[in-house]
C-alpha positions as CSV (number, residue, x, y, z in Angstrom):
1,X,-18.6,-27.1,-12.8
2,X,-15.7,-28.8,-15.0
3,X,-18.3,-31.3,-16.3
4,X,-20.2,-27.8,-17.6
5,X,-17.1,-26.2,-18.6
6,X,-16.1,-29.1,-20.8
7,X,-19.0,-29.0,-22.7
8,X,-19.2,-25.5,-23.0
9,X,-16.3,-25.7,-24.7
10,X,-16.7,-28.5,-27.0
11,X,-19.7,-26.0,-28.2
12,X,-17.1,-23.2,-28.8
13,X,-15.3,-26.0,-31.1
14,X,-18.7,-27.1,-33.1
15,X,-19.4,-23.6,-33.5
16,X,-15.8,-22.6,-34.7
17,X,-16.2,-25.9,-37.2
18,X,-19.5,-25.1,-38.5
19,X,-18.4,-21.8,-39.4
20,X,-15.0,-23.3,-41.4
21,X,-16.9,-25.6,-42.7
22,X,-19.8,-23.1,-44.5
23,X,-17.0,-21.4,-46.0
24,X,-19.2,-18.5,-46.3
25,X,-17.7,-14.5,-46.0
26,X,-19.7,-13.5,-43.4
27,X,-21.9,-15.3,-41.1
28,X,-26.2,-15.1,-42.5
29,X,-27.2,-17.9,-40.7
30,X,-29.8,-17.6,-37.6
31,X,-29.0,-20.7,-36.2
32,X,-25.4,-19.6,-36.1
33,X,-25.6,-16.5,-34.9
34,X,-28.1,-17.9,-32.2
35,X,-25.5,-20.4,-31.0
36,X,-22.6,-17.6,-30.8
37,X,-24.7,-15.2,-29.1
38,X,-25.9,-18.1,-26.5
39,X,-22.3,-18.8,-25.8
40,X,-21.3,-15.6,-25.0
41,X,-24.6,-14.6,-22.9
42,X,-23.8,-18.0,-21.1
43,X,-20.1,-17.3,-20.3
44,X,-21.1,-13.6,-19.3
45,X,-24.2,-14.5,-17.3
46,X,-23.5,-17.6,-16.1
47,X,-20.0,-19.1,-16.1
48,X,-17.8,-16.2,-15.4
49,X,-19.8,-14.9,-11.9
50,X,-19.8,-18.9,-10.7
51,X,-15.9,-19.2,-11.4
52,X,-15.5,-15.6,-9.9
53,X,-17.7,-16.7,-6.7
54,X,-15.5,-19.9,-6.6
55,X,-11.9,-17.8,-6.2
56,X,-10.2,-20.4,-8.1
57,X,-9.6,-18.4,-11.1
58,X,-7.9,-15.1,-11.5
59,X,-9.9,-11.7,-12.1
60,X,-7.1,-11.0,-14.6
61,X,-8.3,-14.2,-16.1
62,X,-11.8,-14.2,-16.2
63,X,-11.6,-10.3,-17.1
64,X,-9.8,-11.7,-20.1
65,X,-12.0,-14.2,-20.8
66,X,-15.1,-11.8,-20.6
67,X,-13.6,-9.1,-22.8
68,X,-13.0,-11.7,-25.7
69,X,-16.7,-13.2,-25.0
70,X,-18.4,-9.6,-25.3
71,X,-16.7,-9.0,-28.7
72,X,-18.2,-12.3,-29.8
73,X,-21.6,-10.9,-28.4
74,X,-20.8,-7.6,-30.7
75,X,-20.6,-9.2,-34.0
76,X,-23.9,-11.4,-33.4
77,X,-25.5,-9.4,-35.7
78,X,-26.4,-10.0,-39.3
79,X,-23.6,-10.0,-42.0
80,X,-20.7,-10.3,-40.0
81,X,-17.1,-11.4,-41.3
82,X,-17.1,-15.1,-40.4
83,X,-13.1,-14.3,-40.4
84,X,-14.4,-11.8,-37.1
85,X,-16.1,-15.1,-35.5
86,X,-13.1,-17.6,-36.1
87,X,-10.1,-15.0,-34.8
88,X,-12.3,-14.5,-31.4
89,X,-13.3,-18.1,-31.6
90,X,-9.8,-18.8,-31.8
91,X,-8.9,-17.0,-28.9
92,X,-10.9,-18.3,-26.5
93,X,-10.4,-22.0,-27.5
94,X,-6.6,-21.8,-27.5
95,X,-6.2,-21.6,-23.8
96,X,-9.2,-22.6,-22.5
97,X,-8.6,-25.5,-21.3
98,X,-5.3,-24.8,-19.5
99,X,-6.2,-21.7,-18.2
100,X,-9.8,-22.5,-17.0
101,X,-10.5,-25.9,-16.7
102,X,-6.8,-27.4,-15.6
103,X,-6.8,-24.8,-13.5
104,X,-10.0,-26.1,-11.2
105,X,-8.8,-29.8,-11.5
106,X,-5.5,-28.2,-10.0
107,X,-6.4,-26.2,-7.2
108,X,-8.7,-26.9,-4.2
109,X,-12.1,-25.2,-4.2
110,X,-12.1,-22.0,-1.9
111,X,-14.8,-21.5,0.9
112,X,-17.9,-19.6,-1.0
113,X,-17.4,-16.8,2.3
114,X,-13.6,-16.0,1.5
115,X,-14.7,-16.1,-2.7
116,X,-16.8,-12.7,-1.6
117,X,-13.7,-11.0,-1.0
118,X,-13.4,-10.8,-5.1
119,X,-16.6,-8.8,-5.1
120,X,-16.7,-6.6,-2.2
121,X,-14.4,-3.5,-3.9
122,X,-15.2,-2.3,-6.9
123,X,-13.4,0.7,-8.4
124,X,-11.1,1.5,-6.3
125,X,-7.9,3.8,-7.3
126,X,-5.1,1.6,-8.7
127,X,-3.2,1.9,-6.2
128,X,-5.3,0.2,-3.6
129,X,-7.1,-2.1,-6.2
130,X,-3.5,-3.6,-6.5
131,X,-2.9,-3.8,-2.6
132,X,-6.6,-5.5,-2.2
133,X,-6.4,-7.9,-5.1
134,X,-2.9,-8.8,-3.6
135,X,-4.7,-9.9,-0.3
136,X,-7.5,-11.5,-2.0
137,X,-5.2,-13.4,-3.9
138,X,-3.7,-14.6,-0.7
139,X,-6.8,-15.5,1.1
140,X,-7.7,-17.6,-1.7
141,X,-4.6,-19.2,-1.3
142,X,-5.3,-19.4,2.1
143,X,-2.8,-17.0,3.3
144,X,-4.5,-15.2,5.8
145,X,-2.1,-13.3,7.8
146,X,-0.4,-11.5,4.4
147,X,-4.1,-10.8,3.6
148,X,-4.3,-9.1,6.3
149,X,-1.3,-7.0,6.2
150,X,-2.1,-5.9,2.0
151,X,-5.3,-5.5,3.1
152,X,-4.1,-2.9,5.9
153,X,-1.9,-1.2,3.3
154,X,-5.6,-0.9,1.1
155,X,-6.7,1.3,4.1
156,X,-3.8,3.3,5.1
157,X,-3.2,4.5,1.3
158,X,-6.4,5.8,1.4
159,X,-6.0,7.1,5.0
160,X,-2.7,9.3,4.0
161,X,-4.1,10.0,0.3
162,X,-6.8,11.9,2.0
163,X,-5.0,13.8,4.8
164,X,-2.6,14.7,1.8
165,X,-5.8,16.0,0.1
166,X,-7.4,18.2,2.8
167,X,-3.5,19.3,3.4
168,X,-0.5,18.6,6.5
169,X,-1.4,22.0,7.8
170,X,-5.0,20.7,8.8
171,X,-3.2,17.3,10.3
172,X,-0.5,19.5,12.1
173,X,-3.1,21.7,14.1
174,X,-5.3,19.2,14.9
175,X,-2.6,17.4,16.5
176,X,-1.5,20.3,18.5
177,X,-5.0,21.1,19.5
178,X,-4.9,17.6,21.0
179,X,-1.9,17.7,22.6
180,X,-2.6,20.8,24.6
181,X,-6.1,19.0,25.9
182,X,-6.2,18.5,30.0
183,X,-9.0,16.6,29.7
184,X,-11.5,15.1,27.7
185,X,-10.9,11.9,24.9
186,X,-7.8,13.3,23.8
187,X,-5.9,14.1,27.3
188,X,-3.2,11.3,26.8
189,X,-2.4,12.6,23.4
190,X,0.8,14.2,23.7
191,X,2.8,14.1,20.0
192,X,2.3,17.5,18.0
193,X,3.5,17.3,14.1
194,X,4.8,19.0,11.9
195,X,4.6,17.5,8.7
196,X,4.8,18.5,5.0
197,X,4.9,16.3,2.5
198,X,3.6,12.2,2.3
199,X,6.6,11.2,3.1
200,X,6.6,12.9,6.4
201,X,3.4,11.3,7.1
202,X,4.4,7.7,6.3
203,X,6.7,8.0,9.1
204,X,4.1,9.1,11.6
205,X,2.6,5.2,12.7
206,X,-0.8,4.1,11.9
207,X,-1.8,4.3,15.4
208,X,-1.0,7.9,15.9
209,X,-2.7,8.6,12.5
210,X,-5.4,7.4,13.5
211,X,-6.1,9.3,16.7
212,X,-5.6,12.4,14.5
213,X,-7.8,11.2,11.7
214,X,-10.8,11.0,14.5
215,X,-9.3,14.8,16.0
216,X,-10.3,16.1,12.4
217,X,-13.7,14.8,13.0
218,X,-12.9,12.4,9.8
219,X,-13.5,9.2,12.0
220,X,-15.8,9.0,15.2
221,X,-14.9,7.1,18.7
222,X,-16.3,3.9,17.5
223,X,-15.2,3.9,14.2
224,X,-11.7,4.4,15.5
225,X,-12.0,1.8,18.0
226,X,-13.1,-0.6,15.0
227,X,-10.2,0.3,13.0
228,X,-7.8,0.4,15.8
229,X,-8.8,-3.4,15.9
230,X,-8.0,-3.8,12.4
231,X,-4.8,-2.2,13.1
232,X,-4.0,-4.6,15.8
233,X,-4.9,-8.0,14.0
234,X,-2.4,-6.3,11.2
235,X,0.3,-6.2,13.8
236,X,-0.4,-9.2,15.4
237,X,-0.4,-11.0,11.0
238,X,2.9,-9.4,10.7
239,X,5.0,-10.3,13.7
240,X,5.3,-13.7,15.4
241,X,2.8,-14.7,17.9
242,X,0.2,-17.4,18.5
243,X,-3.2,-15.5,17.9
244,X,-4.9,-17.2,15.1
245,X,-6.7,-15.1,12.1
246,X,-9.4,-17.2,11.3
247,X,-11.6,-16.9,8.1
248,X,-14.1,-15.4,10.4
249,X,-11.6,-12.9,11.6
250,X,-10.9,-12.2,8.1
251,X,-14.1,-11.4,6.8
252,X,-14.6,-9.0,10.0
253,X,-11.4,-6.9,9.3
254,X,-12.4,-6.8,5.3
255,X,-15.4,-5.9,6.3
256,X,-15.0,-2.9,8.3
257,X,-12.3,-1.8,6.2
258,X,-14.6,-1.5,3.5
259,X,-17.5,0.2,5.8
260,X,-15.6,2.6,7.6
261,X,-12.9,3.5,5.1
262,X,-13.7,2.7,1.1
263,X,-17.4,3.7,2.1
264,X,-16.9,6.5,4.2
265,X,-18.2,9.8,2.2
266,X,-15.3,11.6,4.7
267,X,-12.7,9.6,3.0
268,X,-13.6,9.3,-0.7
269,X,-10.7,10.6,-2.6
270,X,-11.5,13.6,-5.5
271,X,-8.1,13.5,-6.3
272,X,-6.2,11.0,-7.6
273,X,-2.6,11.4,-6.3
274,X,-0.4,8.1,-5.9
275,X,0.8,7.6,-2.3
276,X,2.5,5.1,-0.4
277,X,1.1,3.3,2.0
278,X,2.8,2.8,5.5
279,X,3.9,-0.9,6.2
280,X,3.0,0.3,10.4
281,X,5.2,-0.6,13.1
């Protein structure tokens, strides 16, 4: 891939040169127009989804990458300021090679099953974008247990963002519904709440949410069962202990995270309200 990158950039350079060269206003040529719309179509088709599969490069940094490549794209047509093609030429060559290139020589290539995890959410609210690109940032690095725990904070914002949507008066009854059960799923469940603002609810623990969230009919048995799992590997990444979370164990948790909560029609989010996840017990 450096081998490609290298000369894909020493392209850039004979295309930035011809056009200095020509000293022409704007850029008439086919052939030159050809070669700067192949360069861009390359980086947008090509390079940029290979270094994103990789994980050794930043989304921030390819994203900036890609913007500057898809302007190029833009002024492909006929009659262009050549000055338009050498200040986005420009751009792009500058850093280039430290930000791209250096940067694979530097770091180790990450497994092609943990480079998924920079595909698999896609608009998410800002607020858990940041939280997941976090822990994909540290798997990459191969910090699996803090992946796990950003990764958890992903999932509960959402959690609490959508009990704060449907309202703390649904939460509290449910929970005293539960509470007053004899028998049944729900007969151990003894804590009633009373809460009314976010706040309040990122003092009740995730575990307790949880039982709640499947009590409003949000979550069934099994998906709380999955997720209580996912809980429990966040506990065991954030306290000392000797369990091991493996790649394997990574993908799992990131993957039913995605299924059960980011998918889950019950617990898409119409509003947009910033919350604050719970770091759990």
């Amino acid at each position: 891939m450096r081998q490609h990158l290298n000369q894909f950039l020493a392209e850039l350079k004979s295309l930035r040169n011809g056009i200095k060269s020509d000293r022409a206003k704007t850029v008439n040529k086919i052939a030159t127009r050809k070669k700067a719309e192949g360069l861009a179509t390359s980086w947008l088709s090509t390079h940029s989804s290979q270094l994103l599969s990789a994980g050794q490069i930043s989304t921030d940094m390819l994203d900036k990458y890609s913007d500057l490549f898809r302007q190029l794209l833009k002024i492909t047509g006929p009659s262009n300021l050549s000055a338009s093609y050498l200040k986005l030429l420009n751009a792009i060559i500058k850093s280039f090679r430290e930000d791209i290139i250096l940067v694979l020589h530097e770091q180790p290539p990450t497994s092609a099953s943990l480079a998924l995890l920079t595909t698999l959410f896609k608009g998410l609210p800002s607020d858990e974008d940041t939280y997941l690109k976090e822990a994909t940032g540290c798997a990459l690095k191969g910090f699996l247990r803090a992946s796990v725990v950003l990764g958890w904070c992903a999932a509960i914002s959402r959690i609490h963002a959508k009990i704060e949507e449907i309202g703390f008066a649904t939460f509290n009854v449910t929970s005293a519904q539960m509470a007053s059960q004899q028998k049944g799923r729900f007969k151990r469940f003894n804590k009633v709440f009373n809460l009314s603002s976010i706040g309040d609810l990122n003092e009740v623990f995730d575990n307790d949410t949880l039982w709640v969230l499947e009590g409003m009919q949000i979550i069934d048995s099994n998906q709380h069962t999955r997720l209580h799992s996912c809980f429990e590997m966040r506990c065991q990444s954030a306290h000392p202990g000797e369990a091991p979370i493996t790649e394997f164990n990574l993908l799992s948790f990131f993957s039913d995270l995605k299924e059960i909560v980011f998918d889950n029609p019950k617990l898409s989010r119409t509003s947009k309200a910033p919350t604050t996840a719970s770091t759990g017990p």
